[in-house]
DRENDO-1510 file (C-alpha; in Angstrom, 1 decimal, always signed):
<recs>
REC; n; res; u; v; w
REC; 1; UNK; -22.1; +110.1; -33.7 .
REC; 2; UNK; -19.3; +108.2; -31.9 .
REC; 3; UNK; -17.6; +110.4; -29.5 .
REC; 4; UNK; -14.3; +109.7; -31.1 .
REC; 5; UNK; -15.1; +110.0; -34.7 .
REC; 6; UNK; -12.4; +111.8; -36.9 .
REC; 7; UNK; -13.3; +115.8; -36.8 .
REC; 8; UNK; -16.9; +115.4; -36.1 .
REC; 9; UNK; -16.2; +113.6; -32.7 .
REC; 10; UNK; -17.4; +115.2; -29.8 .
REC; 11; UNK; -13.6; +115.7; -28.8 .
REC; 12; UNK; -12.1; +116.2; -32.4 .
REC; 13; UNK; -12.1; +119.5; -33.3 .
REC; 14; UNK; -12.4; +122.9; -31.2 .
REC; 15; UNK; -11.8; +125.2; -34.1 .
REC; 16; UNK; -12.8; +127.9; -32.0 .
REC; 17; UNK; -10.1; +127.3; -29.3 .
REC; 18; UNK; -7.9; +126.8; -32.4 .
REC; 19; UNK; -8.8; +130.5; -33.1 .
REC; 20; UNK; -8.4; +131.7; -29.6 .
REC; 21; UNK; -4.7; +130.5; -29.0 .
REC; 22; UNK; -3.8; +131.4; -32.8 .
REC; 23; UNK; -5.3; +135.4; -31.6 .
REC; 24; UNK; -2.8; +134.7; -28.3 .
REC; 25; UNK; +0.3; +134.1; -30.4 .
REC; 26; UNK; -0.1; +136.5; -32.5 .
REC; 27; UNK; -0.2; +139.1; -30.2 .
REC; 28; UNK; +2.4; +137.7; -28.9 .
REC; 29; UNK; +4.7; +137.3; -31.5 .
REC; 30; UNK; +3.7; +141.7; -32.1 .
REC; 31; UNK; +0.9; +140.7; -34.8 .
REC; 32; UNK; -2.1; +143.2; -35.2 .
REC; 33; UNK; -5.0; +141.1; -33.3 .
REC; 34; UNK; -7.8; +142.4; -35.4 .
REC; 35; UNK; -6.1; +142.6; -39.2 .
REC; 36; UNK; -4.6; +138.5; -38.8 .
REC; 37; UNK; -6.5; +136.0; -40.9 .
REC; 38; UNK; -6.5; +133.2; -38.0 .
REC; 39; UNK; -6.1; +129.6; -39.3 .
REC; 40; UNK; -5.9; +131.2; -42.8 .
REC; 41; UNK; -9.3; +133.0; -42.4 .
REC; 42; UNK; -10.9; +133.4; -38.9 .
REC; 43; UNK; -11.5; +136.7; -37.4 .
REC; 44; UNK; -10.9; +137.5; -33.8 .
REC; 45; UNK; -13.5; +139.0; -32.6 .
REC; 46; UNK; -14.0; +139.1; -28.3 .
REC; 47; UNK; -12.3; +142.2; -26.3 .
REC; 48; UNK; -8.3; +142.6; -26.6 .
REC; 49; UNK; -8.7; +141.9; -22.7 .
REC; 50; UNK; -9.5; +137.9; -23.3 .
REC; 51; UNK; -6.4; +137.8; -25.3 .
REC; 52; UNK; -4.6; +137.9; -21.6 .
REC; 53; UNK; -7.0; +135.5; -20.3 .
REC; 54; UNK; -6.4; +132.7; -22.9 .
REC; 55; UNK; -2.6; +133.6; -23.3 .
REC; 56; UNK; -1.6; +130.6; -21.3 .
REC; 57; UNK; -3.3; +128.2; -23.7 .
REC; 58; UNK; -1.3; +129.8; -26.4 .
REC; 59; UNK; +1.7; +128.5; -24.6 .
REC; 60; UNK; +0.9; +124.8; -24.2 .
REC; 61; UNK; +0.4; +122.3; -27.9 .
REC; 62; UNK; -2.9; +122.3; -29.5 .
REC; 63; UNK; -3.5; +118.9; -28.1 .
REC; 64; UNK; -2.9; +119.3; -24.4 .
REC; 65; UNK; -5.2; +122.6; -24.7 .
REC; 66; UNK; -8.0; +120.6; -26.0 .
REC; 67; UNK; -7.8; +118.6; -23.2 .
REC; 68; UNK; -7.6; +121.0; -20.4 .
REC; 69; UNK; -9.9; +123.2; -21.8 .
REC; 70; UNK; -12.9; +120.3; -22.4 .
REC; 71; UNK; -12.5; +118.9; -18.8 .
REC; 72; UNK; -12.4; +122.7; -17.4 .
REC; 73; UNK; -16.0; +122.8; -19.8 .
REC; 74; UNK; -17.1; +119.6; -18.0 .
REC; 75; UNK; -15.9; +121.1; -14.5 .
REC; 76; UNK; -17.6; +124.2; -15.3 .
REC; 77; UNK; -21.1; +122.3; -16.3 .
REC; 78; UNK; -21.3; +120.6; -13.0 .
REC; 79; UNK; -20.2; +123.5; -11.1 .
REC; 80; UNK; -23.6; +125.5; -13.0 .
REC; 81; UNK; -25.7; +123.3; -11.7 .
REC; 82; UNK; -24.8; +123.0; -8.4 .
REC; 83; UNK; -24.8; +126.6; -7.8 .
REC; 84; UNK; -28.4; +126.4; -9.5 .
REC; 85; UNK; -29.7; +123.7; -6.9 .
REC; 86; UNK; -27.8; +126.3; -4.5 .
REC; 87; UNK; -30.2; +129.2; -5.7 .
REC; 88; UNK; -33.1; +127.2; -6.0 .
REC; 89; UNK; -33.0; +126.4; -1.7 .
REC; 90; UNK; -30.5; +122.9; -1.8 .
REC; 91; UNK; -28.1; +122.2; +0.4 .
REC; 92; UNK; -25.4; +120.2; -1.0 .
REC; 93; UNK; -25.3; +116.7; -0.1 .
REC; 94; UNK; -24.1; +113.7; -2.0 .
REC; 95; UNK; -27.5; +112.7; -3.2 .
REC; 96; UNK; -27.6; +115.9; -5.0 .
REC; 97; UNK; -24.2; +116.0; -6.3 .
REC; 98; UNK; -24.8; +112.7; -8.1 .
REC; 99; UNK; -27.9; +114.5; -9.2 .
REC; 100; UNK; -25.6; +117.0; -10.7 .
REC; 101; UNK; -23.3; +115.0; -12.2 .
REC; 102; UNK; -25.9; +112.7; -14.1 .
REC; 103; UNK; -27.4; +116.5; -15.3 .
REC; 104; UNK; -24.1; +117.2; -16.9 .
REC; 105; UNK; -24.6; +114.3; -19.3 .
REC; 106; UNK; -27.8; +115.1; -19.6 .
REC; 107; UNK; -27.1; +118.8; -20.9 .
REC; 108; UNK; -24.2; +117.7; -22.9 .
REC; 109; UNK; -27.3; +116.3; -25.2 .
REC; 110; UNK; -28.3; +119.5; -25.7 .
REC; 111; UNK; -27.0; +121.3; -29.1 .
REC; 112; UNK; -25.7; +124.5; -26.9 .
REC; 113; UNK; -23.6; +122.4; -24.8 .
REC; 114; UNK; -22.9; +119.8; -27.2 .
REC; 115; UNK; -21.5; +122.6; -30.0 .
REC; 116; UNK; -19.5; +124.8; -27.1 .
REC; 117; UNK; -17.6; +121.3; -26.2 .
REC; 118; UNK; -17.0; +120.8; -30.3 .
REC; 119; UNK; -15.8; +124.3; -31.1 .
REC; 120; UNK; -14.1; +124.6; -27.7 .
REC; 121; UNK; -16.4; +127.7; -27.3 .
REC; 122; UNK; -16.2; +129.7; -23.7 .
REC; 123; UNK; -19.7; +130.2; -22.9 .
REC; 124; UNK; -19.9; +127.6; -20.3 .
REC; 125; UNK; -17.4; +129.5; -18.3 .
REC; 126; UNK; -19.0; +132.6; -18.9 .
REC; 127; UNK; -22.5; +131.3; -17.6 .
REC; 128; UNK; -20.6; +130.5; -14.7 .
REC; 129; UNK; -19.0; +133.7; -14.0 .
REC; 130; UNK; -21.9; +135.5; -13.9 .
REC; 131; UNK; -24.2; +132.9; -12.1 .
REC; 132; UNK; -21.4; +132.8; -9.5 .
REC; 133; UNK; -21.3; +136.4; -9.2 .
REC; 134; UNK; -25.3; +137.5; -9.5 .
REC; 135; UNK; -26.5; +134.5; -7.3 .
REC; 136; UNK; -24.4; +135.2; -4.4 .
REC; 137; UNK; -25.1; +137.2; -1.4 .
REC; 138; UNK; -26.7; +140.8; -1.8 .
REC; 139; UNK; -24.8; +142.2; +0.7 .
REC; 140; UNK; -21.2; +141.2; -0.8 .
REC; 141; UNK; -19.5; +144.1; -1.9 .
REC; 142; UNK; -18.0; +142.5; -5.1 .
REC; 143; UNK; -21.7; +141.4; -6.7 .
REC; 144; UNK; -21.6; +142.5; -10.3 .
REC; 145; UNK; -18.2; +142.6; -10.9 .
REC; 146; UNK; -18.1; +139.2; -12.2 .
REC; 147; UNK; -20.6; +140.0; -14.3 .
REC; 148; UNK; -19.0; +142.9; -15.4 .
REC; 149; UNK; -15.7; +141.2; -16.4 .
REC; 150; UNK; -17.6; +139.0; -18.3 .
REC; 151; UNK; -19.2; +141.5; -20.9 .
REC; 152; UNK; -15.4; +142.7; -21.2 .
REC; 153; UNK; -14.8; +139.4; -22.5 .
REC; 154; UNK; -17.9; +139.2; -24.7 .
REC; 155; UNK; -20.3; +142.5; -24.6 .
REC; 156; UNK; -23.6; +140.2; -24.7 .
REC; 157; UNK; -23.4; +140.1; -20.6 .
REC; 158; UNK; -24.1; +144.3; -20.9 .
REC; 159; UNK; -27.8; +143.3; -21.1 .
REC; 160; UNK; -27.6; +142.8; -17.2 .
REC; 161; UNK; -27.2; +146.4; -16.7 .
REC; 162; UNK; -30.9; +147.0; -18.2 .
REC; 163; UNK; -32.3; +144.4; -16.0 .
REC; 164; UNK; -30.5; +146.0; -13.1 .
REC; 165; UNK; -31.2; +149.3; -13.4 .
REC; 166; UNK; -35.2; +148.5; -13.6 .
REC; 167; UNK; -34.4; +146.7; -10.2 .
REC; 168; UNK; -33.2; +149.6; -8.6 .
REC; 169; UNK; -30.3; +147.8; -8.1 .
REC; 170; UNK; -27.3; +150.3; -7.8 .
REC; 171; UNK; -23.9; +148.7; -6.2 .
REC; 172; UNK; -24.7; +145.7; -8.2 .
REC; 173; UNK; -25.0; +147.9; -11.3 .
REC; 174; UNK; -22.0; +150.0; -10.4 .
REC; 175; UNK; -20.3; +146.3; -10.0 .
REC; 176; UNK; -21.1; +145.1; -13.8 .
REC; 177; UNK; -19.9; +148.4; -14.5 .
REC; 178; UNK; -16.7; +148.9; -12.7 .
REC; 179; UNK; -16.2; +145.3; -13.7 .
REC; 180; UNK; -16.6; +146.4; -17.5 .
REC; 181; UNK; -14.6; +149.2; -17.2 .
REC; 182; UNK; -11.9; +147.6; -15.6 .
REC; 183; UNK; -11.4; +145.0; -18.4 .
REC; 184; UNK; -11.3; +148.1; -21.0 .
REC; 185; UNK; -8.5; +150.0; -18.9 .
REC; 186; UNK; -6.3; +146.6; -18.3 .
REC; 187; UNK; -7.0; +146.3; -22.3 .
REC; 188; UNK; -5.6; +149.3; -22.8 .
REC; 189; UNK; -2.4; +149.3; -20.2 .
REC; 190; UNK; -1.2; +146.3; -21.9 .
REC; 191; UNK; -2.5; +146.3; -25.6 .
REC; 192; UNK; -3.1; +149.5; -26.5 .
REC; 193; UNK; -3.4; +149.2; -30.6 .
REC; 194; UNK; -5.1; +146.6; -30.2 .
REC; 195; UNK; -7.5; +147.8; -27.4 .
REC; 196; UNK; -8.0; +151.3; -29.8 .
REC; 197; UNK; -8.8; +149.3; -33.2 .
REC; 198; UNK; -11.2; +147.6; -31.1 .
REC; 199; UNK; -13.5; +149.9; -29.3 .
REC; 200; UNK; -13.6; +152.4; -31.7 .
REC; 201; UNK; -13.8; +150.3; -34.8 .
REC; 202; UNK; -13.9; +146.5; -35.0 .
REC; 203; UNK; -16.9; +146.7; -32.1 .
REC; 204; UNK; -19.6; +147.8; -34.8 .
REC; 205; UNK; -18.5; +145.4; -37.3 .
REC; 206; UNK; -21.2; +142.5; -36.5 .
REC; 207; UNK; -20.4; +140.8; -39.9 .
REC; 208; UNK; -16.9; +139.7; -38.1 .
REC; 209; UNK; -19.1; +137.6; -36.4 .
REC; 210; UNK; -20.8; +135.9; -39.2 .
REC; 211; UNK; -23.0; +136.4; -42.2 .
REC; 212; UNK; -26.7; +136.9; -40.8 .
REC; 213; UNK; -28.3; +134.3; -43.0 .
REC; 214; UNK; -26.3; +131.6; -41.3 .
REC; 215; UNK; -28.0; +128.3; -40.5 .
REC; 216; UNK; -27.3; +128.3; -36.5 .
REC; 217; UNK; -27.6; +132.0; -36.1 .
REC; 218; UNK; -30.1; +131.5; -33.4 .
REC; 219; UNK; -30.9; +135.7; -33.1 .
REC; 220; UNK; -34.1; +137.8; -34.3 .
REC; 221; UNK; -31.9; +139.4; -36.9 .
REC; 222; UNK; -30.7; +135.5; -37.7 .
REC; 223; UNK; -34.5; +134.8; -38.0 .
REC; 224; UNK; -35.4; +137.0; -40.5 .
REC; 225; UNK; -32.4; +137.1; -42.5 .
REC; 226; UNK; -33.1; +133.5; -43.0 .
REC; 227; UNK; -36.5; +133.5; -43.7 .
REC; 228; UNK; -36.1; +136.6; -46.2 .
REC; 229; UNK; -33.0; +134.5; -47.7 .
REC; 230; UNK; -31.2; +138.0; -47.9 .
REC; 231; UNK; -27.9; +139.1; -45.9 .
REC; 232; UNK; -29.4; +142.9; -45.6 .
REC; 233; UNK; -32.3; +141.9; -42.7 .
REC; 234; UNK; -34.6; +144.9; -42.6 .
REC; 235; UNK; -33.5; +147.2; -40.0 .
REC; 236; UNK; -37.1; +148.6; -39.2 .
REC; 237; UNK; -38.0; +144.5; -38.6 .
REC; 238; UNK; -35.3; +143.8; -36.6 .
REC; 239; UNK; -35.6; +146.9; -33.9 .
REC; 240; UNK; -39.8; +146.3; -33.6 .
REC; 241; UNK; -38.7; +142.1; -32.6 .
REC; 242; UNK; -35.9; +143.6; -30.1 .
REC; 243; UNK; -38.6; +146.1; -28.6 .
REC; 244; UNK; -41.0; +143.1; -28.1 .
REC; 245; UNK; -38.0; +140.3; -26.8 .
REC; 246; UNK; -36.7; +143.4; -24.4 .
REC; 247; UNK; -40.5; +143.8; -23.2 .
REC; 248; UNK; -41.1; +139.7; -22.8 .
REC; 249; UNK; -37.8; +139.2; -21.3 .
REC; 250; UNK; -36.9; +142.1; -19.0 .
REC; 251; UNK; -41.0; +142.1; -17.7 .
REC; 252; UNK; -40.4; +138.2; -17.1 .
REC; 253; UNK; -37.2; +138.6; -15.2 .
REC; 254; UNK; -38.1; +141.4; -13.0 .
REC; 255; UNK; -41.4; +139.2; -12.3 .
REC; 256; UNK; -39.5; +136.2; -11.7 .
REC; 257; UNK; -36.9; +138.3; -9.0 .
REC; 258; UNK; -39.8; +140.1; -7.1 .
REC; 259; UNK; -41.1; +136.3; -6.6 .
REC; 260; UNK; -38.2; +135.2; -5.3 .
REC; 261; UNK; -36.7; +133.3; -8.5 .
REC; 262; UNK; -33.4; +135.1; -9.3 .
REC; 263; UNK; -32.2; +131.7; -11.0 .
REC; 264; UNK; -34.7; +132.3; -13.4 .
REC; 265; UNK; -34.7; +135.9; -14.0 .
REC; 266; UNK; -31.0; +135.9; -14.6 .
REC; 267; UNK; -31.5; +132.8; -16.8 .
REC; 268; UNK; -34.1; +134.6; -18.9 .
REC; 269; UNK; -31.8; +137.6; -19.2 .
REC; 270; UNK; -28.9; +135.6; -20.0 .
REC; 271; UNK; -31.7; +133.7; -23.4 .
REC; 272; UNK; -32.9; +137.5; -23.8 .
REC; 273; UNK; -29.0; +139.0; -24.8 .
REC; 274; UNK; -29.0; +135.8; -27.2 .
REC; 275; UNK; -32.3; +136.7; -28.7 .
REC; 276; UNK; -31.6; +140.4; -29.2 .
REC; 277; UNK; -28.0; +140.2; -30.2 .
REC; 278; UNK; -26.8; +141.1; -34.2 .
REC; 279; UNK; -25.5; +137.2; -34.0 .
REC; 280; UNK; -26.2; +134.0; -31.7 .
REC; 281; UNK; -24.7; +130.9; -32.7 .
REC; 282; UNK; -26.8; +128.0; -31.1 .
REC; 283; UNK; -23.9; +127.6; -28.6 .
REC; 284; UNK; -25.0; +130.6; -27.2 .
REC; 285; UNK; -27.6; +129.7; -25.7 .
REC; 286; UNK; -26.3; +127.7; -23.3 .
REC; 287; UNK; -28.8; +129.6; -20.8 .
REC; 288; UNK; -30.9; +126.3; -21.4 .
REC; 289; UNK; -28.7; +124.6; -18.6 .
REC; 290; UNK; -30.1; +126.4; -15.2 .
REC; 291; UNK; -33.9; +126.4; -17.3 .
REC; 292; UNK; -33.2; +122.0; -16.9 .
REC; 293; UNK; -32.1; +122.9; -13.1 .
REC; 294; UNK; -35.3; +124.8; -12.6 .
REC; 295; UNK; -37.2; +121.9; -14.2 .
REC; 296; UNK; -35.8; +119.1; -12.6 .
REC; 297; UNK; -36.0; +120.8; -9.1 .
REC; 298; UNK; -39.7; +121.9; -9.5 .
REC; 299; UNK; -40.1; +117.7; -10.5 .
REC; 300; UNK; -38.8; +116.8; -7.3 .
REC; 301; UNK; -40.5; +119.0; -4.7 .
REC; 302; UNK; -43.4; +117.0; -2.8 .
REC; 303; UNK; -45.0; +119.9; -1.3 .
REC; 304; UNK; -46.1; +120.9; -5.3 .
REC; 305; UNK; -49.4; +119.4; -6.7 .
REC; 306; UNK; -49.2; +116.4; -9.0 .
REC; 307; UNK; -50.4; +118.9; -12.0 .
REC; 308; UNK; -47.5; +121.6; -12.1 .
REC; 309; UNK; -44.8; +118.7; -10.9 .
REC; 310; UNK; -46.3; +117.0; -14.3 .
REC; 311; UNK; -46.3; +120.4; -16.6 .
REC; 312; UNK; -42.8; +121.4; -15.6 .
REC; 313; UNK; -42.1; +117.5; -16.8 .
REC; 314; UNK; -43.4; +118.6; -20.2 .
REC; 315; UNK; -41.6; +121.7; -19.8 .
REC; 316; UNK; -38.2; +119.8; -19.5 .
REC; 317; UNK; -39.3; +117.1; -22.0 .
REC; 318; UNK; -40.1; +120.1; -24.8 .
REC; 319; UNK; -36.8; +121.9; -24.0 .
REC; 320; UNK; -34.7; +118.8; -24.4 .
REC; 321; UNK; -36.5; +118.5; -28.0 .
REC; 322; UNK; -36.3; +121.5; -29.4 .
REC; 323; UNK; -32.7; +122.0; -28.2 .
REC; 324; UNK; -31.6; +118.0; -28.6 .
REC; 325; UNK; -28.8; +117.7; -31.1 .
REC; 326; UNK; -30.6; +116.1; -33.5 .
REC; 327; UNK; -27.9; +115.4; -36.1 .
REC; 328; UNK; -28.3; +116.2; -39.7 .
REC; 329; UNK; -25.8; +114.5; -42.4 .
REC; 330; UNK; -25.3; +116.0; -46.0 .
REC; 331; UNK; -23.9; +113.4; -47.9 .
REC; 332; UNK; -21.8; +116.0; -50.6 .
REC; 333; UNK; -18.5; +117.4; -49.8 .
REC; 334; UNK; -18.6; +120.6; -48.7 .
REC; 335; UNK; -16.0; +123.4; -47.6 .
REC; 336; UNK; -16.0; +123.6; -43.9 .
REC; 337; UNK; -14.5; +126.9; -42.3 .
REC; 338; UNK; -10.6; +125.6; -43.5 .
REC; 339; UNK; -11.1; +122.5; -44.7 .
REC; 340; UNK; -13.2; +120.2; -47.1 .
REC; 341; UNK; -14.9; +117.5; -46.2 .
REC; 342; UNK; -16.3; +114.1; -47.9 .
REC; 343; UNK; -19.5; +114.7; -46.1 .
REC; 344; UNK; -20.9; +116.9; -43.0 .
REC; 345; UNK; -22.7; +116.3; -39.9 .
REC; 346; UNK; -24.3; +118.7; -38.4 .
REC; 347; UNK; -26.1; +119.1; -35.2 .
REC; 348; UNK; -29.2; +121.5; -34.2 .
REC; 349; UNK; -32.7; +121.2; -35.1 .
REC; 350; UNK; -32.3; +124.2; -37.1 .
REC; 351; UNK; -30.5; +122.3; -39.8 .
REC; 352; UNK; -33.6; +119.8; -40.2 .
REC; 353; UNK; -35.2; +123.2; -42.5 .
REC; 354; UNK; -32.5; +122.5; -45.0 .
REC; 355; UNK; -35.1; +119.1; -45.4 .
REC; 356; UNK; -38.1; +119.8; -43.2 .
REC; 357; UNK; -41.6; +121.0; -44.9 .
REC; 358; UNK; -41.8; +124.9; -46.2 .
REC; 359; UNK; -44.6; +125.3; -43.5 .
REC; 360; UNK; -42.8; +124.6; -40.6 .
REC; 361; UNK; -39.7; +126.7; -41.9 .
REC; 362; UNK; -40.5; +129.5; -39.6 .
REC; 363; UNK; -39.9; +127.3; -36.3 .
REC; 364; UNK; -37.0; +125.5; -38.0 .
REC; 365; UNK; -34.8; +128.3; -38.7 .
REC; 366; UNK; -35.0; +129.8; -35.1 .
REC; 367; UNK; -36.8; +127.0; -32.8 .
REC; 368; UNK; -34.7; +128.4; -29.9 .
REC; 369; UNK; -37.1; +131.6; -30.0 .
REC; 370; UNK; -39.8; +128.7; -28.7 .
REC; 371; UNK; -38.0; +128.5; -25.5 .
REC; 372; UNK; -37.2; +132.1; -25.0 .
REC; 373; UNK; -41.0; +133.2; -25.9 .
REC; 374; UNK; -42.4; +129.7; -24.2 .
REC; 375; UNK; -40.1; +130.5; -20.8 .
REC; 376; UNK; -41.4; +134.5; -20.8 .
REC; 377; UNK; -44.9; +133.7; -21.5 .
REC; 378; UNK; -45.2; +130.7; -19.2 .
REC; 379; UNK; -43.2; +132.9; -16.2 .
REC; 380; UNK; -45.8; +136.1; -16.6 .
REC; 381; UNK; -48.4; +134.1; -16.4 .
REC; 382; UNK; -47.9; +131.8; -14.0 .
REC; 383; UNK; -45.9; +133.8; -11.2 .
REC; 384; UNK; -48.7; +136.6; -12.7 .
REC; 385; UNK; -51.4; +134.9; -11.0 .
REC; 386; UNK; -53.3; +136.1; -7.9 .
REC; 387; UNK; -52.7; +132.7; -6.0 .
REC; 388; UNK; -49.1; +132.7; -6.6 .
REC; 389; UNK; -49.0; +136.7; -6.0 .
REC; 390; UNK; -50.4; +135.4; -2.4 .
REC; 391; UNK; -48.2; +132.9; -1.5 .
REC; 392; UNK; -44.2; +133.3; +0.0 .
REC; 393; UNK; -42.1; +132.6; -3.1 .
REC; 394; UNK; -40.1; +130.5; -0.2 .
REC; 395; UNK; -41.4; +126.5; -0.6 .
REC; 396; UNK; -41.7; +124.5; +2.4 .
REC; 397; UNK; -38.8; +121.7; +2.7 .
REC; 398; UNK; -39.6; +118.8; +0.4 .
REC; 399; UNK; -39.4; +115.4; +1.1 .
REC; 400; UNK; -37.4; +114.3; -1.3 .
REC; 401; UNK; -34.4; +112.1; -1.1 .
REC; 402; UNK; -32.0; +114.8; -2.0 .
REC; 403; UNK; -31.9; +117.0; +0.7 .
REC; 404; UNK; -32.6; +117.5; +4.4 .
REC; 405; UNK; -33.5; +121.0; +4.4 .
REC; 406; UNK; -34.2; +123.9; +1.8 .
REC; 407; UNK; -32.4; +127.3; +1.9 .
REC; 408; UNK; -34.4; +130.9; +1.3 .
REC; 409; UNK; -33.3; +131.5; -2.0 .
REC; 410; UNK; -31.7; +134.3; -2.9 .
REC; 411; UNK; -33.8; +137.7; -3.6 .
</recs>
């Protein structure tokens, strides 16, 4: 679709944004955060804290907030992947940030990226909060705070704390924590009500969030609810796939950090919350972005065979398809959130199973679980294996054109 087509324009909507200065102003006009119908129907549903966050958008017109808030997405996408070529042993030169640059139109094909720039979503920001604050250096005395702050904003992040605590990893821990806790007590300080409705009420109220059998709801719970056609997902279900994505994903990521890849343990973390959460819009996942770093950079480095430079190819060829955009139209008018419309487009491969073949509806409502199982599977295995056990997960400089010299990644 052309970029500046009316409403379904890449740059015509942000509906979610919408929703996030319309929670600002009513709060501060004395409105109760968590009662208000937003834009005649939208709940709010993030921490009271991210009210003070987004307040300053509240203040500035619809339109100039849409702007500022998609370039600070854009910013945010390029500033992701550089501190991903950083993790992965770059140095930053100019070869590399052109690299980046051409990466973040690259991702913006992707359905995660593409739908957090349509909605005006924040988790690009978010995945760069807690990239910036994990991948730094072990020894600062702030790691995990970010982090922290981040699942006061939206709980998902809390997952972190698992994958710490297996680590062994205690003042980063007691950084996502203090972090947490921090956004909960400046919650409280200056919106109490709110701040009380919210942890001991709206916080268990999932359906806030969306009905489970939602085309896009890109979680187990999402899975089954939509291949059961019911909005009641067994329970039982549910809890055995969370046991099995918490065993793929936390066994993956603490593999993937003893090797010396914290990029990609904290990226397969990140895909595991959105797996195991009650509800994952596709936007969620925009954990996807590092996995094309990872891909890319493997690609690039001469001192790999010819074989695994060619399989992480495929890798980055099969993740750009199953999480492409792929637009579906439905030529009926339809109510959409707070508005009809003639027709819809919609983007996501998991709207191709309102027209793809009954067998293949068990990838199409929830392809993304392909890349979360194909990443865990592929990472125990590989980094599994007694050669790779036996080898420094620190690569030799490659002779590539995009750097002079490779960093030790961080441990």
């Amino acid at each position: 679709m052309p970029l500046r087509t009316p409403f379904w324009g890449l740059f015509d909507y942000q509906l979610d944004l919408d929703v996030y200065r319309g929670g600002a102003l009513t709060v501060w006009d004395g409105g109760s955060l968590y009662d208000a119908k937003l834009l005649g129907q939208m709940d709010y549903t993030y921490a009271p804290v991210s009210v003070l966050v987004l307040m300053p958008f509240a203040w500035m017109s619809f339109e100039a907030a849409r702007i500022v808030w998609s370039v600070g997405i854009i910013i945010a996408l390029y500033l992701v992947i550089m501190l991903s070529f950083r993790a992965l042993g770059r140095r930053a030169s100019w070869p590399l940030r052109c690299l980046a640059i051409a990466l973040v139109a690259v991702v913006m094909l992707l359905e995660p990226v593409r739908t957090t720039i349509w909605y005006g979503q924040i988790n690009v920001f978010l995945l760069l909060l807690i990239l910036a604050d994990l991948l730094r250096d072990e020894r600062s005395r702030l790691k995990g705070v970010g982090t922290g702050i981040a699942a006061g904003i939206k709980l998902t992040p809390l997952l972190f704390v698992l994958y710490l605590a297996l680590l062994r990893r205690w003042r980063t821990l007691a950084g996502v924590v203090g972090g947490f806790v921090l956004t909960a007590v400046v919650g409280f300080a200056f919106l109490p009500r709110e701040s009380w409705a919210y942890w001991t009420d709206k916080i268990f109220d999932s359906n806030r969030v969306g009905a489970p059998q939602t085309l896009g709801n890109q979680s187990l719970r999402g899975m089954i609810a939509n291949l059961m056609h019911t909005d009641s997902p067994n329970t039982a279900v549910w809890l055995v796939l969370v046991l099995i994505a918490l065993g793929l994903g936390m066994g993956s990521a603490v593999l993937a950090h003893r090797r010396g890849h914290e990029l990609l343990a904290v990226s397969i973390v990140g895909m595991t919350s959105c797996a195991i959460s009650p509800m994952s819009w596709g936007h969620h996942w925009v954990w996807f972005v590092p996995l094309v770093v990872i891909c890319v950079d493997l690609m690039l480095r001469a001192d790999l065979s010819v074989l695994r430079r060619v399989v992480a190819g495929a890798g980055l060829v099969a993740l750009m398809l199953v999480a492409f955009a792929w637009r579906t139209h439905f030529a009926y008018p339809m109510w959409f959130v707070n508005r009809t419309v003639p027709d819809a487009y919609f983007t996501g491969l998991f709207f191709k199973s309102q027209t793809g073949p009954a067998w293949a509806q068990w990838f199409l409502v929830y392809p993304y679980n392909a890349i979360f199982v194909g990443t865990t599977v592929a990472t125990l295995v590989v980094l599994g294996l007694p050669v790779v056990r036996s080898r420094r997960a620190t690569l030799s400089a490659p002779e590539d054109p995009l750097s002079d010299s490779v960093e030790t990644p961080p441990r």
